[in-house]
ZAROKOL-669773 format. One record per residue (C-alpha): residue in one letter; residue number from 1; x, y, z negated. Coordinates in steps of 0.001 Angstrom, whole numbers, padded with zeros to 6 digits. Last residue first. Layout:
<torkes>
 code pos       u       v       w
    A NUM       X       Y       Z
...
</torkes>
This chain:
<torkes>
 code pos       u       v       w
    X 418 -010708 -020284 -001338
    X 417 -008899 -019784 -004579
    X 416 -008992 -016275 -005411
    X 415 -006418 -014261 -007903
    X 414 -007351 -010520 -009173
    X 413 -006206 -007186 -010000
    X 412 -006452 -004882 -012858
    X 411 -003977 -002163 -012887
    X 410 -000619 -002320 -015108
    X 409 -000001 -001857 -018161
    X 408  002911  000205 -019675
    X 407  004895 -000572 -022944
    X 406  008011  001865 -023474
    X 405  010789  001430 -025872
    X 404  013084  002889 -023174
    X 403  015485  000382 -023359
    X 402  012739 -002102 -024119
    X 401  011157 -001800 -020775
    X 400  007559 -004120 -021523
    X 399  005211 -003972 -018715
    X 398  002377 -004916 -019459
    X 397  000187 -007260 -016211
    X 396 -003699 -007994 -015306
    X 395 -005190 -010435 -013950
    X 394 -008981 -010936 -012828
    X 393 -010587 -014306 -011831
    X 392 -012195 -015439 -008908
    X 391 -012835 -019289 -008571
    X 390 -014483 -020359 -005155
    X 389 -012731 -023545 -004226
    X 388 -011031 -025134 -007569
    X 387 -013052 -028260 -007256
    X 386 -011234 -028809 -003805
    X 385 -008185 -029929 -005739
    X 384 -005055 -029455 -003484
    X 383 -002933 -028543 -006714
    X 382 -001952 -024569 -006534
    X 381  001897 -023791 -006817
    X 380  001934 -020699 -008955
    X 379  004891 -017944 -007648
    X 378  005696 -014905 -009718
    X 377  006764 -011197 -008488
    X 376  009123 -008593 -008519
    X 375  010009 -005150 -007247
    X 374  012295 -002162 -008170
    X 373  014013 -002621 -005367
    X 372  017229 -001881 -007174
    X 371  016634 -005318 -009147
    X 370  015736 -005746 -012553
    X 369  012248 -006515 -013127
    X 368  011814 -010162 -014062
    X 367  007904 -011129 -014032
    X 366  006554 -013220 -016411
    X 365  004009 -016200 -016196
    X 364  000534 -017205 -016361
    X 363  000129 -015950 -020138
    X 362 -003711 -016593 -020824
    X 361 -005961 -014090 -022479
    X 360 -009711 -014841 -023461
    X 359 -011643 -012606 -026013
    X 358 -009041 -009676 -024737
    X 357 -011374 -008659 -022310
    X 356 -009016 -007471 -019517
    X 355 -008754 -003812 -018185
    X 354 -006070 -002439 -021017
    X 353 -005477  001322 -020266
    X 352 -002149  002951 -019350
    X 351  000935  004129 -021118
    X 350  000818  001899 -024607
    X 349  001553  002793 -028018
    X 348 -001888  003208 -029358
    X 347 -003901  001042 -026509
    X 346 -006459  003142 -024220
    X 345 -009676  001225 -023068
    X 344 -010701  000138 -019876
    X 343 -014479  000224 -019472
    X 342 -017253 -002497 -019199
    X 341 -014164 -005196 -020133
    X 340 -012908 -007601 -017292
    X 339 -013526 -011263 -017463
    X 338 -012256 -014588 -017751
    X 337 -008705 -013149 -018115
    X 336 -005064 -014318 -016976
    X 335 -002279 -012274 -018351
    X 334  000877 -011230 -016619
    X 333  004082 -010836 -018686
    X 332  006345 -007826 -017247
    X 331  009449 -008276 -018315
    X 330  011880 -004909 -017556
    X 329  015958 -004360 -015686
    X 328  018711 -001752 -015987
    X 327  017078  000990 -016834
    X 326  015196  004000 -015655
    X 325  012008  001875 -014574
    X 324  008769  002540 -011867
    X 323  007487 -000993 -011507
    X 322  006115 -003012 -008734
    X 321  004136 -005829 -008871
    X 320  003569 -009151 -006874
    X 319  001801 -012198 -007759
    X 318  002321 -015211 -005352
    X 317 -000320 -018406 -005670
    X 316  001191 -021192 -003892
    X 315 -000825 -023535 -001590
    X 314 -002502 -026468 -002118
    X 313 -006343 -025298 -002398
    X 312 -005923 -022193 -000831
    X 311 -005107 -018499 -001713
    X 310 -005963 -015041 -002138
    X 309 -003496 -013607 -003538
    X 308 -002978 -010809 -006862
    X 307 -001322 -007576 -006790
    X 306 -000315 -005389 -009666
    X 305  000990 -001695 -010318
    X 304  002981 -000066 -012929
    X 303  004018  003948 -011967
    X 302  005900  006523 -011163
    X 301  003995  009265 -009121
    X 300  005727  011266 -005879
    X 299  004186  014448 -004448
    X 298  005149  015794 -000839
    X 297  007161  018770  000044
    X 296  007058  022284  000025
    X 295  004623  023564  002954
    X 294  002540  020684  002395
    X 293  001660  022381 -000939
    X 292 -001471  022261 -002296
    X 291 -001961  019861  000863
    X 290 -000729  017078 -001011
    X 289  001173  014264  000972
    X 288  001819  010635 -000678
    X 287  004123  008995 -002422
    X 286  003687  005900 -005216
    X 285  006623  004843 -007193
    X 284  007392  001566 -008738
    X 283  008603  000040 -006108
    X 282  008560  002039 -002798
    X 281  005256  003449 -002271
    X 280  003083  005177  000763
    X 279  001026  008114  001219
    X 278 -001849  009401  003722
    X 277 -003791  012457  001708
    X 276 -004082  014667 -001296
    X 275 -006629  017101 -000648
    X 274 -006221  019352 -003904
    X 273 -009161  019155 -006798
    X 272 -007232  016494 -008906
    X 271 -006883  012828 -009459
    X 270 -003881  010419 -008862
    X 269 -003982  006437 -009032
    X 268 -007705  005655 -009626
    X 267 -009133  002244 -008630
    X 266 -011425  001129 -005839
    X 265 -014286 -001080 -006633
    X 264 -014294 -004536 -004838
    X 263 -017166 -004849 -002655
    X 262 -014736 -004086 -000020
    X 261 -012643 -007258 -000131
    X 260 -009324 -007313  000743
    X 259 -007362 -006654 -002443
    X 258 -006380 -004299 -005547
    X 257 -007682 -001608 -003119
    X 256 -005795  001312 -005125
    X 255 -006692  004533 -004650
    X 254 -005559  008426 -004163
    X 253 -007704  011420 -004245
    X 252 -009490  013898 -001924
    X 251 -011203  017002 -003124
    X 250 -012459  018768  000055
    X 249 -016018  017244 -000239
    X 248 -015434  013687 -001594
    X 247 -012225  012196 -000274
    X 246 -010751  008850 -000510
    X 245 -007240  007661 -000352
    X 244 -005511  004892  000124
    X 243 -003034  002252 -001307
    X 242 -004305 -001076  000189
    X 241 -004012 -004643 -000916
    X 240 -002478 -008361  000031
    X 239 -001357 -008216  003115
    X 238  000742 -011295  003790
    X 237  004574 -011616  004053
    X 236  004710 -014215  001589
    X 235  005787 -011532 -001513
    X 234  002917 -009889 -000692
    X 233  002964 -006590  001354
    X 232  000570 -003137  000998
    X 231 -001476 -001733  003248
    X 230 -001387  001685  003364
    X 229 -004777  003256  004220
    X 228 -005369  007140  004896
    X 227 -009320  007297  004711
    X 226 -011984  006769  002480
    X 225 -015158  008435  002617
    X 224 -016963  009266 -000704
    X 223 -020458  011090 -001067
    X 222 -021127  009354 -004749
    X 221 -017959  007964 -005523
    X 220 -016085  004242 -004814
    X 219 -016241  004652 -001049
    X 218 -015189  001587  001304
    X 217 -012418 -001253  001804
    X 216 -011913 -004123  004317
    X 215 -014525 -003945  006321
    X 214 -013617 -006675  009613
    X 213 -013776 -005426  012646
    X 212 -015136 -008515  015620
    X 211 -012620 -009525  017712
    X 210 -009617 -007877  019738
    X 209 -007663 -004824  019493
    X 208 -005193 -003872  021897
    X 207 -001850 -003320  023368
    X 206 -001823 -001770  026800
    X 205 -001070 -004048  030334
    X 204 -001953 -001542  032820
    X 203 -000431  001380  030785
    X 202  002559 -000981  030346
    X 201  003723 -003537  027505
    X 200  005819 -006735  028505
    X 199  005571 -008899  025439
    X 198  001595 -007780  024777
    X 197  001371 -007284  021704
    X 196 -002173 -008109  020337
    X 195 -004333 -007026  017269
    X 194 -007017 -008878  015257
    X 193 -008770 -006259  013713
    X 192 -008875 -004448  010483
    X 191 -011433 -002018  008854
    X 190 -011166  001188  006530
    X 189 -014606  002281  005697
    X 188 -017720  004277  006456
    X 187 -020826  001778  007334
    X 186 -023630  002811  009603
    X 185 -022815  000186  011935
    X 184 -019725  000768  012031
    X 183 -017753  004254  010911
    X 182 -014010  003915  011011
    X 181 -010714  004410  009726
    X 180 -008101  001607  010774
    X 179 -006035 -001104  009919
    X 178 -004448 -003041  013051
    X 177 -003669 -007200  012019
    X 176 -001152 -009567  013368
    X 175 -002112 -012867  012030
    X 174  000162 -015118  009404
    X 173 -003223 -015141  006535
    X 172 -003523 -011089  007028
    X 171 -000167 -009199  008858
    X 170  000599 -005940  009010
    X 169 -000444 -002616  011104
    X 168 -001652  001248  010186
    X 167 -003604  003666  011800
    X 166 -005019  006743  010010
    X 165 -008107  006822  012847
    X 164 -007163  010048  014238
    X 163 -009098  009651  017364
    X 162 -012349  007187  017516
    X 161 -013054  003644  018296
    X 160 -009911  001759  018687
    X 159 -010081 -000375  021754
    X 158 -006877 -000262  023824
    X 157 -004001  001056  022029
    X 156 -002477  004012  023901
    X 155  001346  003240  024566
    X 154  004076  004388  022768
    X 153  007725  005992  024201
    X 152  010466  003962  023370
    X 151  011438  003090  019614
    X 150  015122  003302  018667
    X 149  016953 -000298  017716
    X 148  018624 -000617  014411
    X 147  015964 -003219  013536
    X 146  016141 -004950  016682
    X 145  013578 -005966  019161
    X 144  011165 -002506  019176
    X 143  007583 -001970  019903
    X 142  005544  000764  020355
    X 141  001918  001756  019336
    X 140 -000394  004572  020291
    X 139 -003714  005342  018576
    X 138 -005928  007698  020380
    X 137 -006367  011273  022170
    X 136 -004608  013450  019476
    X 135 -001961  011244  018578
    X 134 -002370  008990  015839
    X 133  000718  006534  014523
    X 132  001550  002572  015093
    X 131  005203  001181  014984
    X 130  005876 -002257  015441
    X 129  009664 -004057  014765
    X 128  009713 -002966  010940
    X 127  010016 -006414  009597
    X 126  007831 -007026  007013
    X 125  006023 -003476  006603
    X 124  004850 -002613  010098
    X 123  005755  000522  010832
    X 122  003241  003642  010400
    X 121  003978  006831  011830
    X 120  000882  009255  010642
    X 119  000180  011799  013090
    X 118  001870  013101  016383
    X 117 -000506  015743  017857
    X 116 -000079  015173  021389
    X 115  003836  016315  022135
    X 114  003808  014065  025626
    X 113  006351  011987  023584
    X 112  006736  012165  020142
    X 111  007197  008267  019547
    X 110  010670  009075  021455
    X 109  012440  010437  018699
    X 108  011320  007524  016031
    X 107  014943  006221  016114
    X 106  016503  009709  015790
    X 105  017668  009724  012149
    X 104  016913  011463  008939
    X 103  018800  010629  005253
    X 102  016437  011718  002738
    X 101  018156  011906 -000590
    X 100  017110  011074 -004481
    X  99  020519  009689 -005308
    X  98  018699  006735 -006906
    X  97  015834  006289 -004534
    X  96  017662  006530 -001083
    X  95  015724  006934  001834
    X  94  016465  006522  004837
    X  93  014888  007973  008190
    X  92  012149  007916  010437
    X  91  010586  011472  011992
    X  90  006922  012138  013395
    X  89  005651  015013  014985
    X  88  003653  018680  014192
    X  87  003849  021619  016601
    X  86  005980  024914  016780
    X  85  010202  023375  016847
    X  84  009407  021250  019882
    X  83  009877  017829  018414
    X  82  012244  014953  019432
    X  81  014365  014910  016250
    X  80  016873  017403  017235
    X  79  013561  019438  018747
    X  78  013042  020219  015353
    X  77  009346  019147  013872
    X  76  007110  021769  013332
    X  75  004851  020299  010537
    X  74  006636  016790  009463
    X  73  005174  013376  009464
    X  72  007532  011323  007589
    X  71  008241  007251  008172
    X  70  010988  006303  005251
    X  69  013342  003083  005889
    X  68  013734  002221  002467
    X  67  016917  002409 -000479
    X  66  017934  000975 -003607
    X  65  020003 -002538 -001978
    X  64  020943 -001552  001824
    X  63  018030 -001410  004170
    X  62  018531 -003648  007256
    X  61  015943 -006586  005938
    X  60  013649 -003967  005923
    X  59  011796 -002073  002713
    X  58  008884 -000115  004007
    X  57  007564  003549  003211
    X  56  005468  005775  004238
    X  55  005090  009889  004656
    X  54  002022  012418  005446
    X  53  001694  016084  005661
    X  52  005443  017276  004818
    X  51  006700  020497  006027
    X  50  008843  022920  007904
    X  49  010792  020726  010029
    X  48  013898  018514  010523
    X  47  017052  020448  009954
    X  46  015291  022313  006955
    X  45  014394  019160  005094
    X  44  016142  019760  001672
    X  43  014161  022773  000892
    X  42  011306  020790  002474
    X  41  011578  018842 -000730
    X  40  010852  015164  000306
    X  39  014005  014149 -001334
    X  38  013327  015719 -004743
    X  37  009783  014442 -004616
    X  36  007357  016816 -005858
    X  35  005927  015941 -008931
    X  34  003038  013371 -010257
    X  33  003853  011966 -013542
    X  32  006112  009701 -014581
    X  31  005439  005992 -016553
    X  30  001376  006116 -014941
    X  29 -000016  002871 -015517
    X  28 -001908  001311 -012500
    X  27 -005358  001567 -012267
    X  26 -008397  000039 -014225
    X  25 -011113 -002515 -013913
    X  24 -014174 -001260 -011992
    X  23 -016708 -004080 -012859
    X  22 -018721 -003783 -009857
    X  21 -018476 -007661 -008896
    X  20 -018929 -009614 -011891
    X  19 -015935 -011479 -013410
    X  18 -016428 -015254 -013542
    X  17 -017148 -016232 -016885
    X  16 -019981 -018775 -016025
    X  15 -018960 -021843 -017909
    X  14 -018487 -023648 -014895
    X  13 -015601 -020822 -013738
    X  12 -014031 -020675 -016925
    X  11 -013152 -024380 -017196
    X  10 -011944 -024113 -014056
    X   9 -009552 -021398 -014509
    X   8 -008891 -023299 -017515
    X   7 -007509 -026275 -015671
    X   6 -005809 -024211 -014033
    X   5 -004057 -022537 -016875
    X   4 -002928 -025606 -017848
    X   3 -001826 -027560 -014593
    X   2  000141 -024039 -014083
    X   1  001832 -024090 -017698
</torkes>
């Protein structure tokens, strides 16, 4: 199957079907629609804080099978939790998707030092050693050995233009990379830059960014600025996307940046006129803050969503998706295109709209849903043929959960051969 479809990847590519940039594709497949999450209820929270304005998630190697280390940023965090009961700070905890509970603990206590407007804890999504979050006069970042370890108190990262920058950190082709807001050179996006730990951290010897800021992803609308990034992990421990949002007036709404590139068009996860803002996703299900009721809880949306790689000559290709499921396990079949449609279009039977012009459809492989994690993904060794160099083609997966008869697509992405 790989030496086929590669050899049609090429095909396609001197025939001129590469997909043009600016062909929007289409988002992920919403299963459940958006609700307030029953863990994130402040009902259930009132030991912690009064309410939700940002959360993230990561699956670590220490998380037990159906749960992830949550990162919440809660208005009037409890001084239990290292806040001062009147002004906003940061809490980690565990969540747990099946019993639908929020399990708080003190390991992010000390992030809140100095009380300075503790925003948007961050951990980096591999191994959860590095944390990153705003305070009001930069970006701090601490670092931790163990998993089970607390975090000490952050230091200020050195060169990060701007305050409240929606920091977050992960790793792009094996380097340590900072995500960030900014404004360059005339250009509104989120950027990354090399970033460097320094083993024996001090206010003389800060973290900090180094090299030139790379765009990663910008506006999709008339008037947009994007903001609140989440990158999201491949199944090599590589970046491979971004869920983020982008605001236009006071309407702000959440994205997908199906990869690195910023001349790739954004794609819709959740629209409507509140300021929804800094989420994250476990599986299948995306969550993120929603200032129609910050006071309450945050949102959660079930969903199908895709990730392709960027790879080279030689290496494997890893596809990654995750799937929002009430049974015991789902196929996914991925399909290989030579070109996206002008518009998605809605299939009778099917949650979500089909991206890929059906003229050409190749079956690259199929992912096995059916573990607690709610994740899965394929692997495609690559031959070491430089003819290959340059091909950009756009994938797109359906979800098939038979115990629930229901058919979902999945977003458009894409896979790049460099």
């Amino acid at each position: 199957m790989g030496k086929i479809t590669l050899s049609l990847l090429g095909a396609g590519l001197l025939a001129g079907f590469i997909s043009a940039q600016g062909v929007p594709g289409t988002g992920p497949g919403v299963i459940r629609g958006q609700q307030i999450s029953k863990a994130f209820d402040t009902k259930n929270l009132t030991k912690v804080g009064l309410g939700v304005t940002q959360v993230s998630l990561v699956r670590l190697p220490t998380n037990p099978a159906g749960t992830w280390t949550a990162c919440l940023t809660i208005q009037r965090l409890t001084s239990t939790y290292g806040g001062t009961g009147q002004v906003d700070g940061v809490v980690m905890g565990t969540w747990d998707r099946d019993k639908g509970t929020f399990t708080p603990n003190k390991l992010a206590n000390a992030l809140n030092t100095g009380h300075k407007g503790e925003f948007g804890l961050m951990l980096e999504p591999k191994l959860g050693l590095i944390a990153v979050l705003d305070k009001s006069d930069g970006v701090y970042l601490s670092k931790r050995n163990v998993f089970t370890q607390a975090f000490p108190a952050p230091f200020k990262v050195s060169g990060v233009p701007g305050t409240y920058v929606d920091p977050a950190v992960g790793n792009v082709g094996g380097k340590l990379k900072l995500f960030y807001v900014a404004t360059l050179n005339g250009v509104q996006g989120v950027y990354m830059s090399d970033l460097v730990v320094p083993a024996n951290m001090s206010a003389t010897n800060p973290p900090k960014i180094t090299g030139t800021p790379v765009l990663v992803a910008s506006k999709v609308r008339t008037g947009g600025l994007v903001h609140s990034p989440t990158p999201m992990l491949g199944p090599d421990g590589d970046i491979e996307g971004i869920f983020m949002s982008e605001r236009v007036g006071n309407d702000s709404d959440e994205f997908l940046a199906n990869d690195l590139n910023p001349s790739t068009p954004l794609l819709m996860v959740a629209d409507n006129t509140a300021w929804m803002n800094n989420g994250g996703y476990a599986g299948g299900i995306f969550h993120f803050a929603n200032s129609a009721h910050y006071s309450s809880g945050s949102d959660e949306l079930g969903v199908a969503w895709l990730l392709g790689d960027n790879e080279q000559v030689g290496g494997t290709m890893n596809i990654t998706s995750g799937l929002f499921r009430e049974s015991a396990a789902a196929v996914m079949p991925v399909f290989l295109g030579l070109k996206l449609l002008p518009a998605a279009i809605p299939i009778s039977g099917f949650l979500g709209k089909l991206g890929l012009n059906p003229s050409v459809l190749i079956n690259i492989g199929n992912i096995t849903h059916a573990t607690k994690d709610h994740r899965g993904s394929i692997s495609i060794p690559l031959p070491n043929n430089s003819s290959l160099k340059g091909i950009v083609l756009p994938i797109q997966g359906v979800a098939f959960e038979v115990a629930k008869g229901r058919k979902t697509f999945t977003n458009t992405a894409w896979v790049k051969i460099k």
